[in-house]
DRENVEXMAR-568929 format. One record per residue (C-alpha): x, y, z; residue number from 1; residue in three letters; chain. Coordinates in nm, 3 decimals. Example, Ala and Ser with C-alpha at 12.3 -4.5 7.8 and 13.67 -1.06 7.14 Angstrom:
<recs>
u: 1.230 | v: -0.450 | w: 0.780 | num: 1 | residu: ala | chaine: A $
u: 1.367 | v: -0.106 | w: 0.714 | num: 2 | residu: ser | chaine: A $
</recs>
This chain:
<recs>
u: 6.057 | v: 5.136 | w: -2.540 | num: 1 | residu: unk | chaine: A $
u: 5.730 | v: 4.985 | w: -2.504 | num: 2 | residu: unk | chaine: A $
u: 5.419 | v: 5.219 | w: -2.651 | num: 3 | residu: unk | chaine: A $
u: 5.133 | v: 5.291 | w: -2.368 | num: 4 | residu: unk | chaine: A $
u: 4.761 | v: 5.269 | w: -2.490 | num: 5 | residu: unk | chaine: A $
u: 4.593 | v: 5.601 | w: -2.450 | num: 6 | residu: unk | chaine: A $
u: 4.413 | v: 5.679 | w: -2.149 | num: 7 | residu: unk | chaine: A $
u: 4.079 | v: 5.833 | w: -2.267 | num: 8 | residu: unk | chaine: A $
u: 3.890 | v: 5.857 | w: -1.930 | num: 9 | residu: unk | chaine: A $
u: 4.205 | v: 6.124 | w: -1.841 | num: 10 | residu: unk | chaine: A $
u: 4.120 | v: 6.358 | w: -2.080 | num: 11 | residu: unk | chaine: A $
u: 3.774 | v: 6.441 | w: -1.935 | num: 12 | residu: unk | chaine: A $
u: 3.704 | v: 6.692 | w: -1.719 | num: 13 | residu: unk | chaine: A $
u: 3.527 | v: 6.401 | w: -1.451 | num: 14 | residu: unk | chaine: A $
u: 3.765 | v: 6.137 | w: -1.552 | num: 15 | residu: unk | chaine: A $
u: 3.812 | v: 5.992 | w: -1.154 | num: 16 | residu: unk | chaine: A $
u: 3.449 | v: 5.962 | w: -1.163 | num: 17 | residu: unk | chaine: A $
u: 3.424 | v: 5.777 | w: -1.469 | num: 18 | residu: unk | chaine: A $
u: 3.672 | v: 5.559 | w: -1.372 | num: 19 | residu: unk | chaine: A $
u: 3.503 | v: 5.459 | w: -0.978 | num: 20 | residu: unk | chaine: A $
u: 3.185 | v: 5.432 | w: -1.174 | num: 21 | residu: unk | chaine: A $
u: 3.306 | v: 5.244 | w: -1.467 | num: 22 | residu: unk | chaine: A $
u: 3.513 | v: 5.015 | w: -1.208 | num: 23 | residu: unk | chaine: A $
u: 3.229 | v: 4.934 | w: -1.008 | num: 24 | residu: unk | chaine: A $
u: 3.032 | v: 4.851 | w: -1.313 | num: 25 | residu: unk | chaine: A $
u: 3.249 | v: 4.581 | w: -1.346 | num: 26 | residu: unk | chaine: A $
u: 3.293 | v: 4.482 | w: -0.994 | num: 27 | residu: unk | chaine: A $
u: 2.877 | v: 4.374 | w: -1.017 | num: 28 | residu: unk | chaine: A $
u: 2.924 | v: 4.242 | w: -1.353 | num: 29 | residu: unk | chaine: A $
u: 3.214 | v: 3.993 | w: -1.191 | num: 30 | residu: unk | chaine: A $
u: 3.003 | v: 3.968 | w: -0.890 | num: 31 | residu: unk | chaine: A $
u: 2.696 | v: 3.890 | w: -1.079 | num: 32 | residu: unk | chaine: A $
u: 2.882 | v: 3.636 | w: -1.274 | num: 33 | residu: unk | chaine: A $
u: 3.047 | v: 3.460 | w: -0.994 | num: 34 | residu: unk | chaine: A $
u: 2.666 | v: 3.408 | w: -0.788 | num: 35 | residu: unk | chaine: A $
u: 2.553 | v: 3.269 | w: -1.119 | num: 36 | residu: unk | chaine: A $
u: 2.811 | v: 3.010 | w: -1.163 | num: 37 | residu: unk | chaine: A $
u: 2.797 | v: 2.929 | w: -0.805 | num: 38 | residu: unk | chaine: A $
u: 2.409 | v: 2.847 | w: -0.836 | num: 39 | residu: unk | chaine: A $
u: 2.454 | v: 2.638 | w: -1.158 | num: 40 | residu: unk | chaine: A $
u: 2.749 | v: 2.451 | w: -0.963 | num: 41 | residu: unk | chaine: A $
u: 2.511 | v: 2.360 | w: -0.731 | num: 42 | residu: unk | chaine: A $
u: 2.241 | v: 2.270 | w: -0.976 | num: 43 | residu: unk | chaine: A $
u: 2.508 | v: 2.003 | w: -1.154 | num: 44 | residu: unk | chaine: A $
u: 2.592 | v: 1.888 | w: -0.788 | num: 45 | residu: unk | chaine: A $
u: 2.224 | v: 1.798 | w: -0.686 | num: 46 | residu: unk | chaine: A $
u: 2.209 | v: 1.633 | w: -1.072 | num: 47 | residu: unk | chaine: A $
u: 2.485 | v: 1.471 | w: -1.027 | num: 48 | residu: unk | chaine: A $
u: 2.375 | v: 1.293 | w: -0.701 | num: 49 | residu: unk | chaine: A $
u: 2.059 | v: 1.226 | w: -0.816 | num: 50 | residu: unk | chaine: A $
u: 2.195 | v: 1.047 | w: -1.094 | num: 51 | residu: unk | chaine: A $
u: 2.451 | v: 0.857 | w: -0.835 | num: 52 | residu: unk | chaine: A $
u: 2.117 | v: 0.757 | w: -0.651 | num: 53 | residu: unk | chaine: A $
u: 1.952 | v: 0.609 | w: -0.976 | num: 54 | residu: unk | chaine: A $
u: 2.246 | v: 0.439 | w: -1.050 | num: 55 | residu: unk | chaine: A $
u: 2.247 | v: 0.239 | w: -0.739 | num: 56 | residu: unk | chaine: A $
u: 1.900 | v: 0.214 | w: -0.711 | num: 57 | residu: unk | chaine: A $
u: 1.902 | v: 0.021 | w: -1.098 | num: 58 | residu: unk | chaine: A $
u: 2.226 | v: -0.203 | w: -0.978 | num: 59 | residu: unk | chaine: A $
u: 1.979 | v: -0.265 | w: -0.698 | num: 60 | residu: unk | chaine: A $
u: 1.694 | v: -0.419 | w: -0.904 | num: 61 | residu: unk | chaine: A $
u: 1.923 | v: -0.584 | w: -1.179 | num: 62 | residu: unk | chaine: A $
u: 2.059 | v: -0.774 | w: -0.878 | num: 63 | residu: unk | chaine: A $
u: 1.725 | v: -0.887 | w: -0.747 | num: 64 | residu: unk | chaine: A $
u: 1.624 | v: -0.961 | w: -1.104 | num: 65 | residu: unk | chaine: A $
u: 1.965 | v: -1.201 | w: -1.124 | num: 66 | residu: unk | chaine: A $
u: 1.895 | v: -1.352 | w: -0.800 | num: 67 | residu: unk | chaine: A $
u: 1.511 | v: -1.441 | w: -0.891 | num: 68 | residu: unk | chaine: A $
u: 1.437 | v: -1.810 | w: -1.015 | num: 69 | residu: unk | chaine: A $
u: 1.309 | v: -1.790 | w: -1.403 | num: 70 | residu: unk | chaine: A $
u: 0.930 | v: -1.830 | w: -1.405 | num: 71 | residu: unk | chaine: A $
u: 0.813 | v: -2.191 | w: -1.539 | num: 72 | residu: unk | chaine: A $
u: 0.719 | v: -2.223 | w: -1.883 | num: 73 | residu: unk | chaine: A $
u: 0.406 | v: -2.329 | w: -1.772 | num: 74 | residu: unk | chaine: A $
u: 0.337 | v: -2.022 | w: -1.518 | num: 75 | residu: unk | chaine: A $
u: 0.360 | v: -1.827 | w: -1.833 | num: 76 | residu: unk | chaine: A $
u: 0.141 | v: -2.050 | w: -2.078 | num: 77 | residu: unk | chaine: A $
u: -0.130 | v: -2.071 | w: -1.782 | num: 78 | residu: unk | chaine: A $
u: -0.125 | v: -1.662 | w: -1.787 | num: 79 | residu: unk | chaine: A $
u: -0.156 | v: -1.619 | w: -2.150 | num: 80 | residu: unk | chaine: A $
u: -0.379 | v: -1.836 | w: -2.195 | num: 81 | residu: unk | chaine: A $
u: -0.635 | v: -1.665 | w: -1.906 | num: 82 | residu: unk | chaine: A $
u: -0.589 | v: -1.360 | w: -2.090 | num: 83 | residu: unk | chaine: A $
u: -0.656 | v: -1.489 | w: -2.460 | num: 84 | residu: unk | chaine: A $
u: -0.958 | v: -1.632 | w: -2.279 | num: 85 | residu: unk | chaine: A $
u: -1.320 | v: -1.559 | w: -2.466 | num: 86 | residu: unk | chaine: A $
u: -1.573 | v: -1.400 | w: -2.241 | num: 87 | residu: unk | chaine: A $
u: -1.900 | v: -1.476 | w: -2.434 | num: 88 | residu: unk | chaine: A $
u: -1.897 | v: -1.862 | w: -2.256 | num: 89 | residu: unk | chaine: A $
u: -1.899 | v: -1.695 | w: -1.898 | num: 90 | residu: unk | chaine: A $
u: -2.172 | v: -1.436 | w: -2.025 | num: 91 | residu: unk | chaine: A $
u: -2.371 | v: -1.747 | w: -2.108 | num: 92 | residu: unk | chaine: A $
u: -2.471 | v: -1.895 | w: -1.802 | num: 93 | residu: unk | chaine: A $
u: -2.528 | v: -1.572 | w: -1.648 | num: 94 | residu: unk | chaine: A $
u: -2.760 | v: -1.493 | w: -1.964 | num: 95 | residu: unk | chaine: A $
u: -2.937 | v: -1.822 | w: -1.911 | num: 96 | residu: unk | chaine: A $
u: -2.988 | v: -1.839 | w: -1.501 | num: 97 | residu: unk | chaine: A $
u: -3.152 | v: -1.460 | w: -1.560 | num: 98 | residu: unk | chaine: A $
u: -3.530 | v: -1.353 | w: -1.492 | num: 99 | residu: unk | chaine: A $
u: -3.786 | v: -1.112 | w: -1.653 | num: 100 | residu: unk | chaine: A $
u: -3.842 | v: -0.886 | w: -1.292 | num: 101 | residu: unk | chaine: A $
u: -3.466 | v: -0.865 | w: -1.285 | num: 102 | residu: unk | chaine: A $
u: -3.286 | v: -0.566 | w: -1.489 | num: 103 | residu: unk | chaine: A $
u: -2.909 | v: -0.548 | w: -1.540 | num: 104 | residu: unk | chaine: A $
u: -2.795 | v: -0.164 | w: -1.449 | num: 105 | residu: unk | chaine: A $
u: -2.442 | v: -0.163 | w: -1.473 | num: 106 | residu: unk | chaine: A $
u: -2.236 | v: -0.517 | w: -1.558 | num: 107 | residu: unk | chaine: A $
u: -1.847 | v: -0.479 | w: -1.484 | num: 108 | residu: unk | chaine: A $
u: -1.612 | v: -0.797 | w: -1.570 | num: 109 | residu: unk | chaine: A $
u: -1.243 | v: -0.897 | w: -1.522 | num: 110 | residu: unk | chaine: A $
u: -1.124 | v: -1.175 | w: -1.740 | num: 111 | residu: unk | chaine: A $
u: -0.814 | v: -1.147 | w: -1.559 | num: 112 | residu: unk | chaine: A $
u: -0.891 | v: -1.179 | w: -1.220 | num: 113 | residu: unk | chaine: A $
u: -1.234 | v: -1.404 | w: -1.351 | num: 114 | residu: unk | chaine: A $
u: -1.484 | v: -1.182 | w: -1.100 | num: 115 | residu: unk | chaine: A $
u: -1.802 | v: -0.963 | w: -1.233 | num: 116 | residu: unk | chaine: A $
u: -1.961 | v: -0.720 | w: -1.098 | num: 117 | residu: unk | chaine: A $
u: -2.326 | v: -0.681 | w: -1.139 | num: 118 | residu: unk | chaine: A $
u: -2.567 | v: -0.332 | w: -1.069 | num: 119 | residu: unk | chaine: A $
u: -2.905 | v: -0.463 | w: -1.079 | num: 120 | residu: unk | chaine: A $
u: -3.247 | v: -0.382 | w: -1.024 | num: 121 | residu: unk | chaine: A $
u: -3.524 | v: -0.628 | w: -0.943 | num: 122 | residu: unk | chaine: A $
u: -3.885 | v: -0.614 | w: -0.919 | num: 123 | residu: unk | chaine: A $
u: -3.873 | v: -0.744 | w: -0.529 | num: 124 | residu: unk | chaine: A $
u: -3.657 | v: -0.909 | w: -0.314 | num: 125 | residu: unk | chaine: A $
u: -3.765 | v: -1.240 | w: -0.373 | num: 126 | residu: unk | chaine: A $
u: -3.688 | v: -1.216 | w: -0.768 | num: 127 | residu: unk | chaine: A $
u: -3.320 | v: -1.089 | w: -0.616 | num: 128 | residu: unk | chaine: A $
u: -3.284 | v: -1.380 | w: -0.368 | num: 129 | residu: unk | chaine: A $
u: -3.395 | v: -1.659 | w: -0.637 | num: 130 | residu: unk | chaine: A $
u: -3.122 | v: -1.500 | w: -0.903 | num: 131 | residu: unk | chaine: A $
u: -2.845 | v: -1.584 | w: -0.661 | num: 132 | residu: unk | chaine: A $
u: -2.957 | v: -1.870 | w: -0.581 | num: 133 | residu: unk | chaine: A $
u: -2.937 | v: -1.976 | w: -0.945 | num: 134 | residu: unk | chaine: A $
u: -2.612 | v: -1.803 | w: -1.009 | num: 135 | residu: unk | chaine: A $
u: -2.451 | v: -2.002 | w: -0.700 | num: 136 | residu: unk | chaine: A $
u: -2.618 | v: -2.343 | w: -0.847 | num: 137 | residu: unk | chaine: A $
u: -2.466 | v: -2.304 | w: -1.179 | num: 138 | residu: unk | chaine: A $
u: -2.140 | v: -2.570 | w: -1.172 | num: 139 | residu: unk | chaine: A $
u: -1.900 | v: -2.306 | w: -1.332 | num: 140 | residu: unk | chaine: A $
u: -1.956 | v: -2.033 | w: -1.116 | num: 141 | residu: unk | chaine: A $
u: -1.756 | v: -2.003 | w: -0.773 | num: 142 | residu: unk | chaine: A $
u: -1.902 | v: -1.784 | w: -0.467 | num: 143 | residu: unk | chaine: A $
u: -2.161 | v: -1.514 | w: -0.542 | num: 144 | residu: unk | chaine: A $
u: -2.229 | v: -1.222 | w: -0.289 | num: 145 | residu: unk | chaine: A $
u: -2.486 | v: -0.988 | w: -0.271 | num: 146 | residu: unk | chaine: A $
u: -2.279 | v: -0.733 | w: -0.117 | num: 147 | residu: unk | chaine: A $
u: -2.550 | v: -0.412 | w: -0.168 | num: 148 | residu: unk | chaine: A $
u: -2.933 | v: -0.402 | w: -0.092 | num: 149 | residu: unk | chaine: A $
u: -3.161 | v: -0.107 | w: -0.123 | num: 150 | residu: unk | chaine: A $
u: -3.493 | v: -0.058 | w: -0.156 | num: 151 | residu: unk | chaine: A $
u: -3.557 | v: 0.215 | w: -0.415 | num: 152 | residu: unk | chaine: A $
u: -3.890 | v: 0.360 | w: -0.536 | num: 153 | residu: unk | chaine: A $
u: -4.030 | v: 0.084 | w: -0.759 | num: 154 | residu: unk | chaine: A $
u: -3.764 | v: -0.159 | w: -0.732 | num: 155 | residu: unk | chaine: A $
u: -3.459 | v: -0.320 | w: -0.543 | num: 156 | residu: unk | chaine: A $
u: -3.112 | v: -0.224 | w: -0.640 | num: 157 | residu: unk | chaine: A $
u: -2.833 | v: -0.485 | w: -0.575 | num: 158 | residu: unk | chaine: A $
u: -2.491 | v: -0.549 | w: -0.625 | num: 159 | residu: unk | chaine: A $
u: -2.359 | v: -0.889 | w: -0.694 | num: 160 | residu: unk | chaine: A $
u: -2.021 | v: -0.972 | w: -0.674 | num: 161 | residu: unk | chaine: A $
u: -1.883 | v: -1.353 | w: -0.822 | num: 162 | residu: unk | chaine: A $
u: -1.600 | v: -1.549 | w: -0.968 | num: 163 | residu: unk | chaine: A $
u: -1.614 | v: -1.804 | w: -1.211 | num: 164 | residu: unk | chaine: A $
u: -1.354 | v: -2.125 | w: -1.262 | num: 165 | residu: unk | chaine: A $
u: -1.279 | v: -2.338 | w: -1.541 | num: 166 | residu: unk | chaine: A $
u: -1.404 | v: -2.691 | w: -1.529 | num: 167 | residu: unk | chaine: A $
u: -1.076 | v: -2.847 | w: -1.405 | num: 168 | residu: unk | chaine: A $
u: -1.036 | v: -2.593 | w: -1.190 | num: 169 | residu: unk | chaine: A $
u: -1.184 | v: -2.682 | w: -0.782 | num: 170 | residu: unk | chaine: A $
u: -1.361 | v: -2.462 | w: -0.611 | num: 171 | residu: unk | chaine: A $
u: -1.292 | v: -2.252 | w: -0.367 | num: 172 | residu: unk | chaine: A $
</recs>
């Protein structure tokens, strides 16, 4: 004969009432841990696509990498070289085609792309004109713009925009 465990909620005077409330206790517990494992099971789904997406998406690009041509010893030289490139020489010129009624503001350069970007403020327009003429008669230096002109209280603000080449390079 097999032993029974005791059944304590019996011996109370409310036992059926202990036993609905102590049933549905566990009913929201189970229902509470069901929804839960439902919303993580869709969290790992979305993950899990995502991560499906990257996947193809690298395959993708290794591909396209594979299928590329190698870049040319030289291609690579000719960039580090542009980039190990001193910028006091270009400074030079610019230092030596400059004026006393002409006033750098603001002097931006790119070694990489070889432009600079000059703010400046001259005495009158005439001091402004003659600069860029000297700037575009220097041989190293490509096109020069003056791409802003305004006349300010005492003086002329400008912009200049240029690009400079190397010597064996033609210009464009």
């Amino acid at each position: 004969m097999m032993a029974r465990p005791p059944n304590l909620l019996a011996a109370t005077r409310c036992g059926w009432l202990h036993r609905a409330s102590l049933g549905a206790g566990l009913l929201a517990i189970g229902i509470g841990v069901a929804t839960w494992a439902m919303y993580e099971h869709r969290a790992l789904a979305s993950l899990r696509a995502e991560r499906v997406a990257m996947e193809a998406e690298s395959a993708t690009m290794r591909r396209k990498l594979a299928a590329r041509p190698p870049a040319k010893a030289t291609q690579q030289t000719d960039v580090a070289a542009r980039q190990a490139e001193k910028l006091v020489p270009t400074l030079a010129w610019l230092e030596q085609s400059w004026a006393e009624d002409v006033a750098i503001a603001r002097l931006d350069v790119d070694g990489a792309a070889r432009t600079q970007r000059i703010e400046l403020e001259a005495e009158h327009a005439d001091a402004l004109l003659a600069l860029v003429d000297r700037l575009s008669a220097t041989p190293a230096v490509g096109p020069v713009s003056l791409t802003r002109q305004r006349q300010g209280d005492h003086a002329v603000e400008a912009e200049l925009r240029l690009r400079w080449q190397d010597r064996q390079e033609p210009a464009r």
